[in-house]
C-alpha positions as CSV (number, residue, x, y, z in Angstrom):
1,X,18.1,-1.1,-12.3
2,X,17.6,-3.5,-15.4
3,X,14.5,-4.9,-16.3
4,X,13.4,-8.6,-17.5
5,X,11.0,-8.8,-20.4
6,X,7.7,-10.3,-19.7
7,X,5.8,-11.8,-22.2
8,X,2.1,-12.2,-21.5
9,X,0.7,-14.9,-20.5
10,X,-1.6,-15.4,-22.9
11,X,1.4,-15.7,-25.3
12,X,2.7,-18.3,-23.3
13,X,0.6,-21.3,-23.6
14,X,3.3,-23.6,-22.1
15,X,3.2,-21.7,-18.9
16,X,-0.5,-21.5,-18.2
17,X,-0.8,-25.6,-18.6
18,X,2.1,-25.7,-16.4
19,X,0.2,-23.4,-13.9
20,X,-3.2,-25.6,-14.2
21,X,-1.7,-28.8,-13.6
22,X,0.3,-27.3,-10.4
23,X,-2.3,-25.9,-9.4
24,X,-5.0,-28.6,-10.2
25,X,-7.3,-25.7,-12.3
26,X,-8.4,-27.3,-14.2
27,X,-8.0,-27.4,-18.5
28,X,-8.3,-23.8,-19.5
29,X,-11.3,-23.6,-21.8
30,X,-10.0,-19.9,-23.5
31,X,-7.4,-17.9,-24.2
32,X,-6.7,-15.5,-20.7
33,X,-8.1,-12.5,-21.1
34,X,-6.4,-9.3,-19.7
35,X,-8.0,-7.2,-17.3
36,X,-7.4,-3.7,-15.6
37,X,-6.5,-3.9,-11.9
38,X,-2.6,-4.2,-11.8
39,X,-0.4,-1.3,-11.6
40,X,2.6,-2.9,-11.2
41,X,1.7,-6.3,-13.1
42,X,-0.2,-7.8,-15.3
43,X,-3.5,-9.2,-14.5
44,X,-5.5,-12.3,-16.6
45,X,-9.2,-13.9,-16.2
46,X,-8.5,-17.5,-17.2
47,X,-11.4,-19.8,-17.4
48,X,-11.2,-23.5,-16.9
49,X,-13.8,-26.2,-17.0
50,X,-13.4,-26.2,-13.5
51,X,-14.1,-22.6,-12.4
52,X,-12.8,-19.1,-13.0
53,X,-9.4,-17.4,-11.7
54,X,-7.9,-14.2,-11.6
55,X,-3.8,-14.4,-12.6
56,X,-1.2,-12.2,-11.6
57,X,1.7,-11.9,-13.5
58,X,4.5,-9.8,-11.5
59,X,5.8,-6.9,-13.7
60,X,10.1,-7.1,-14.8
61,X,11.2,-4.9,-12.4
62,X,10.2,-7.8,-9.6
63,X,13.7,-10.3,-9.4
64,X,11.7,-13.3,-9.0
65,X,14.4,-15.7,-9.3
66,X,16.0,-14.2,-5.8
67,X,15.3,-15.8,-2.7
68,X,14.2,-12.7,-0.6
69,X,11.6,-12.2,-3.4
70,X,10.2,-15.7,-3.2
71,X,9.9,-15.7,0.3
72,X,8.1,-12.6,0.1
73,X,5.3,-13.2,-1.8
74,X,4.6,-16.7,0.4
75,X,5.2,-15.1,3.0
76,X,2.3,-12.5,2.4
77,X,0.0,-14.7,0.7
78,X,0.3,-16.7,4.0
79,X,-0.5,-13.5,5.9
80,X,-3.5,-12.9,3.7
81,X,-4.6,-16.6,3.9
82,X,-4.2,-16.5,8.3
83,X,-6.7,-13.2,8.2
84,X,-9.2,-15.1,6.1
85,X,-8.6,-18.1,8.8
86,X,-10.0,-14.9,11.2
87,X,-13.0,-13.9,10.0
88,X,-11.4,-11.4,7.5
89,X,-12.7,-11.1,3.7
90,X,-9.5,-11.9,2.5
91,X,-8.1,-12.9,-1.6
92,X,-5.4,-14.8,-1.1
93,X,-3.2,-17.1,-3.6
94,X,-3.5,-20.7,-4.3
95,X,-1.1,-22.7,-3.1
96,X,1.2,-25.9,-3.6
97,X,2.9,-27.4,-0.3
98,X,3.3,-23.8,1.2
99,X,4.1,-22.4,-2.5
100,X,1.7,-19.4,-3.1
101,X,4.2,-18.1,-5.6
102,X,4.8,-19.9,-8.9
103,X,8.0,-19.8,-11.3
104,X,8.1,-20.6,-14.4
105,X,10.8,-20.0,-16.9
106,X,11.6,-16.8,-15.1
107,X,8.5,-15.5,-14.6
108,X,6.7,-14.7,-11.4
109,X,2.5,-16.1,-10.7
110,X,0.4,-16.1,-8.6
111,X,-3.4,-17.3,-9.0
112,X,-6.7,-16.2,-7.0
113,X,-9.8,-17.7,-7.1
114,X,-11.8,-15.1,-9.0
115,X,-14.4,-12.7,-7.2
116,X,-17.2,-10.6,-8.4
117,X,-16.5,-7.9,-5.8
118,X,-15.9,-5.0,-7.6
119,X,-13.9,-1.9,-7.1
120,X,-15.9,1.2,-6.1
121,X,-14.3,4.8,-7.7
122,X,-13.8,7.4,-4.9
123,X,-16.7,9.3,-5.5
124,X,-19.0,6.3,-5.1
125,X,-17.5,5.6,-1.5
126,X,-19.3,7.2,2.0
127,X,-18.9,7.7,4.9
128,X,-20.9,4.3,5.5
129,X,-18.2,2.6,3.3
130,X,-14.9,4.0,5.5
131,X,-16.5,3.4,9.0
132,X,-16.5,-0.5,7.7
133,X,-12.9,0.0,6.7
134,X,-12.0,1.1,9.9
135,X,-14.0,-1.6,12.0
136,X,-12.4,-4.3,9.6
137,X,-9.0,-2.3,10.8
138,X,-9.6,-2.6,14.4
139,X,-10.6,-6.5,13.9
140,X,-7.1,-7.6,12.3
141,X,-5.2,-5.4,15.0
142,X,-6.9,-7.5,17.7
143,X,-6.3,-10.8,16.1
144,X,-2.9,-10.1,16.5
145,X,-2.1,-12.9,13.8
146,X,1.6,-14.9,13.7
147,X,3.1,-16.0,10.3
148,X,6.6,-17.8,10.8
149,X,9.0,-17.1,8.0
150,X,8.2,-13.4,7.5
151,X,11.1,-11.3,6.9
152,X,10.8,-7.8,7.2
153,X,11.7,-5.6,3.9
154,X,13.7,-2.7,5.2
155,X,12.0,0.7,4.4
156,X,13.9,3.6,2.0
157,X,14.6,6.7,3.7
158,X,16.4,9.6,3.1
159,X,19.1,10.8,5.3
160,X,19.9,15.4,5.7
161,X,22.8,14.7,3.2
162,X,20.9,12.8,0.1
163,X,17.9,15.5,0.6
164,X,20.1,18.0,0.5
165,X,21.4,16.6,-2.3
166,X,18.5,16.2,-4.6
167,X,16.8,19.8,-3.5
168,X,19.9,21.4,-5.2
169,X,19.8,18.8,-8.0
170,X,16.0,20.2,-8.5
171,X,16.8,23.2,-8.3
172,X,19.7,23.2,-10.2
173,X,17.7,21.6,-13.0
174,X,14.3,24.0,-12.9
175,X,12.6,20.5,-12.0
176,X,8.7,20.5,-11.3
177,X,7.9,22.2,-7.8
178,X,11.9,23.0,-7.4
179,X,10.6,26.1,-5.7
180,X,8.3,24.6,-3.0
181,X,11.0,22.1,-2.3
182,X,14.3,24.3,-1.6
183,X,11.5,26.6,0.6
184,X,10.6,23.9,2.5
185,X,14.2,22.6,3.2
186,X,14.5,23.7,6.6
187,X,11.2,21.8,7.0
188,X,12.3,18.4,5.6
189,X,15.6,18.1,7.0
190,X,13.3,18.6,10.8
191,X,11.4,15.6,9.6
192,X,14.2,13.5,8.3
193,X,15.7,14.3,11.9
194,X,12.8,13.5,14.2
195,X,12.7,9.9,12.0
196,X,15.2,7.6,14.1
197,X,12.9,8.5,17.3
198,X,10.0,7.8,15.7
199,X,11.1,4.5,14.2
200,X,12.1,3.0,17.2
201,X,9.3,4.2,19.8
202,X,6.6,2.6,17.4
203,X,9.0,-0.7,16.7
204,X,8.3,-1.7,20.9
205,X,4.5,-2.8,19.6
206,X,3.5,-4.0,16.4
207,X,1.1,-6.5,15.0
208,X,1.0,-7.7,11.4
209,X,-1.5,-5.9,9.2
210,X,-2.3,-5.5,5.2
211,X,0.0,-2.1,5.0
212,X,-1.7,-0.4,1.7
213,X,-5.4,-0.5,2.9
214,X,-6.6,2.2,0.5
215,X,-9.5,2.5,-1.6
216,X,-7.8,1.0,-4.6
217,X,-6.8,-2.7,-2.5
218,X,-10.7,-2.6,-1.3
219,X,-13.2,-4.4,-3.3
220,X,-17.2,-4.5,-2.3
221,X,-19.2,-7.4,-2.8
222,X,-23.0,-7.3,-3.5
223,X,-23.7,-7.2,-0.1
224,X,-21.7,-3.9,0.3
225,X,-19.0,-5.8,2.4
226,X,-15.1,-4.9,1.6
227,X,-12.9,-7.5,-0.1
228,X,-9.3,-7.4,1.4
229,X,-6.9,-7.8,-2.0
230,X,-3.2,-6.8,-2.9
231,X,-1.0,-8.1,-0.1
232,X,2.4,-7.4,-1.0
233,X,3.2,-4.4,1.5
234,X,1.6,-7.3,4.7
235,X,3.8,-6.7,7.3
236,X,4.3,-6.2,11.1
237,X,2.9,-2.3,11.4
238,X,2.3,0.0,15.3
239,X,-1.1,-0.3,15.2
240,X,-1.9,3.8,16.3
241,X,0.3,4.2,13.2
242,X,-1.0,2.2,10.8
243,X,-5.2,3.2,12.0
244,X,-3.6,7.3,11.3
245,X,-2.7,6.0,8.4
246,X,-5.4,4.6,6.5
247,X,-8.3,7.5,8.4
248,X,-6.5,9.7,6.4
249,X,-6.6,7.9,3.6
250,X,-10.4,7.4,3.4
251,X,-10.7,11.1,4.6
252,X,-9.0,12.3,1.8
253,X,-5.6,14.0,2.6
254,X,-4.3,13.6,-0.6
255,X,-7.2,15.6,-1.9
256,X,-9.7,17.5,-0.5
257,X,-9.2,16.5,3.3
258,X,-12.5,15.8,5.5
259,X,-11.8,16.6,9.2
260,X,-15.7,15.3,9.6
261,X,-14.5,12.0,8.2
262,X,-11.4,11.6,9.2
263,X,-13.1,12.0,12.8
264,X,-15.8,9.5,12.3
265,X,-13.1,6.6,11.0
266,X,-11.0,7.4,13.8
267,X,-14.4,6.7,16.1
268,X,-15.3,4.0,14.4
269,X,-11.6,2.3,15.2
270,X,-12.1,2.7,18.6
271,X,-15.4,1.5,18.8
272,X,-14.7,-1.9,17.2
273,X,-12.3,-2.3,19.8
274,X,-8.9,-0.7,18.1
275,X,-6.8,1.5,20.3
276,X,-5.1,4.2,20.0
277,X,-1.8,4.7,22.2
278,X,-1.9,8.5,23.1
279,X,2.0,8.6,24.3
280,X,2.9,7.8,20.4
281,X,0.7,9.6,19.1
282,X,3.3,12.5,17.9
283,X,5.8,9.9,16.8
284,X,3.3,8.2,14.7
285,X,2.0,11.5,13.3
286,X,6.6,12.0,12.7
287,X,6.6,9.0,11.5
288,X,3.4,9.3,8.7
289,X,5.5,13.0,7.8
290,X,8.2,10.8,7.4
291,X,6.8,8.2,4.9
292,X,5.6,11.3,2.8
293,X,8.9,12.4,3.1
294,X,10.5,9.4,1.6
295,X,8.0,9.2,-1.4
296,X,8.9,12.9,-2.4
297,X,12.2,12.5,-2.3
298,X,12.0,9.0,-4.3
299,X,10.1,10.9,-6.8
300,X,12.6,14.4,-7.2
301,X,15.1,11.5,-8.1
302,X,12.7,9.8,-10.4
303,X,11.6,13.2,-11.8
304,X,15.6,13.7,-12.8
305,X,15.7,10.4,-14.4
306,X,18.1,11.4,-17.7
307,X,17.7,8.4,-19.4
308,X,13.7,7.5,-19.3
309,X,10.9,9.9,-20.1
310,X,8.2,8.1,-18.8
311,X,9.7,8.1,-15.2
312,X,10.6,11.6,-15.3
313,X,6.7,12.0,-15.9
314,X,5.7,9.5,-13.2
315,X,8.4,11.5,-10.9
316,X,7.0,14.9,-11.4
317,X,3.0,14.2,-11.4
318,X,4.2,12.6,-7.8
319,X,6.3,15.3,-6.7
320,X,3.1,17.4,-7.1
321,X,1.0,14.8,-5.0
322,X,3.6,14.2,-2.2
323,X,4.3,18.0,-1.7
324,X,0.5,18.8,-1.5
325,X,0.1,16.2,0.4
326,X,3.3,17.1,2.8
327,X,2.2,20.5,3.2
328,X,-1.4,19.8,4.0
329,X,-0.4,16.9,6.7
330,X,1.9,19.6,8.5
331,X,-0.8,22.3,8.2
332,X,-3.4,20.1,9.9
333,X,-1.6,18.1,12.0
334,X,-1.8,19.9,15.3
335,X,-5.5,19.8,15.0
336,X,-5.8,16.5,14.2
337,X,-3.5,15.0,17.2
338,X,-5.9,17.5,19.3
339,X,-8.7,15.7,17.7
340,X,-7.5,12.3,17.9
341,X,-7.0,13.0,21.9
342,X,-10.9,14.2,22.0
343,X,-9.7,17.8,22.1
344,X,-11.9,20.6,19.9
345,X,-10.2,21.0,16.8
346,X,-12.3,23.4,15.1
347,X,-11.5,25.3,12.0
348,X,-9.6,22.1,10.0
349,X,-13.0,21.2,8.1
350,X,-11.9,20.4,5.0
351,X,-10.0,22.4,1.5
């Protein structure tokens, strides 16, 4: 896939007084000044004489010029902007008529109103911090918010014949965990199997919700309250699904996995008012397999990439996350749906 160029905004002078006066920010008083927080893009602080903004500027591989991307974005920032209408602590884009994302020349904005909230690093985060995570969860299931003009993106996944097609690739080349993967085989063509089931028993009740709620997409403001940010992957999610999800997330399952934790999110859900629909619950744990599934397979292709180094890198250092990660979920999982269902599930305590 070919990539545009992007030329920072701060090198661009004509678009940023393009973006002020659609935007009415103001007359930018400095140069934007680049700041960490995109992975993907590129993110600016640009002061104005009429307050302070944080700038996103998507990265090349985003087509911004196609429709489907356009209606995207607005259609997420609209998401993010109904949740803040709800009570929810939510950043969401400026907008223009309905317009949260702005083109310019080619390239793709989109401008917050900036916050002090600050990202925490994972080993400043409690217990106290995911229990608020998972009653802010259980508050946007129940809302049960409507956006019109969402479009759903269709999700990657890997049918039997392309996995068998990059374990022997893998293996063929001596790739990074080649071994792991053609052991496991048996294993991930069960999963890839059990995934049409899955998709469709959880499909009969979804509500919209933010879709990447991890600790990276959570700022905490001085009153130690989370700041919702990062709405891109907004769309309409099974609700047991998507609670599994993030409590093993905060409980560290790509890691060092907490059972404790994991336990006291999952309680914390419920408490708030979330629910957790018992007949799915093995399709949503297939389903979460599934999505772990897909990233590791992604990545063996990425980790084969002939032509670019750094992806082969990227690729590998993720083939080593998602098959951890993979072989820990299957591992615990029987204990955890025991747990989830109020069962003893002793001996899972953590790595």
């Amino acid at each position: 896939m070919s990539s545009r160029i992007v030329r920072p905004l701060a090198a661009q002078p004509g678009h940023l007084r393009q973006l002020c006066a659609a935007l009415r920010l103001g007359a930018p008083v400095a140069v934007p000044e680049r700041v960490t927080g995109g992975f993907h893009h590129l993110m600016w602080h640009l002061q104005t004489d009429a307050g302070r903004f944080a700038v996103k500027q998507l990265g090349p591989d985003t087509d911004v010029l196609a429709a489907a991307t356009v209606r995207h974005y607005n259609a997420t920032e609209a998401i993010a902007e109904a949740f803040a209408q709800q009570g929810v602590v939510a950043v969401h884009a400026l907008q223009q008529q309905s317009q949260y994302l702005q083109v310019i020349d080619g390239e793709g904005y989109l401008v917050y109103p900036w916050t002090d909230a600050a990202a925490l690093d994972r080993k400043h985060l409690s217990a106290a911090h995911a229990v608020k995570v998972a009653s802010l969860l259980a508050h946007m299931h129940r809302v049960d918010i409507r956006v019109t003009g969402l479009q759903e993106v269709p999700l990657a996944s890997h049918a039997q014949d392309n996995i068998l097609l990059l374990v022997d690739r893998a293996v063929a080349a001596h790739a990074r965990g080649c071994g792991e993967l053609e052991r496991h085989l048996p294993d991930w063509l069960d999963i890839a199997a059990r995934q049409p089931q899955a998709r469709r028993a959880l499909a009969q009740h979804r509500v919209i919700s933010h879709g990447d709620m991890d600790q990276k997409n959570i700022l905490w403001d001085a009153g130690g309250e989370p700041v919702l940010i990062d709405w891109e992957s907004a769309r309409p999610l099974n609700p047991t699904h998507d609670a599994l999800v993030v409590a093993l997330d905060w409980s560290g399952i790509t890691s060092a996995f907490e059972q404790a934790l994991f336990d006291r999110f999952i309680a914390a859900y419920r408490r708030a008012g979330g629910e957790i629909d018992e007949a799915v619950l093995p399709l949503a744990f297939d389903r979460i397999l599934g999505n772990w599934l897909d990233w590791l397979m992604f990545n063996v292709g990425r980790s084969l990439e002939m032509h670019d180094r750094e992806q082969r890198a990227l690729g590998a250092t993720q083939v080593d996350l998602a098959l951890a990660t993979l072989l820990r979920l299957q591992r615990f999982m029987p204990k955890l749906a025991r747990s989830v269902r109020g069962q003893p599930a002793t001996d899972c305590g953590g790595e």
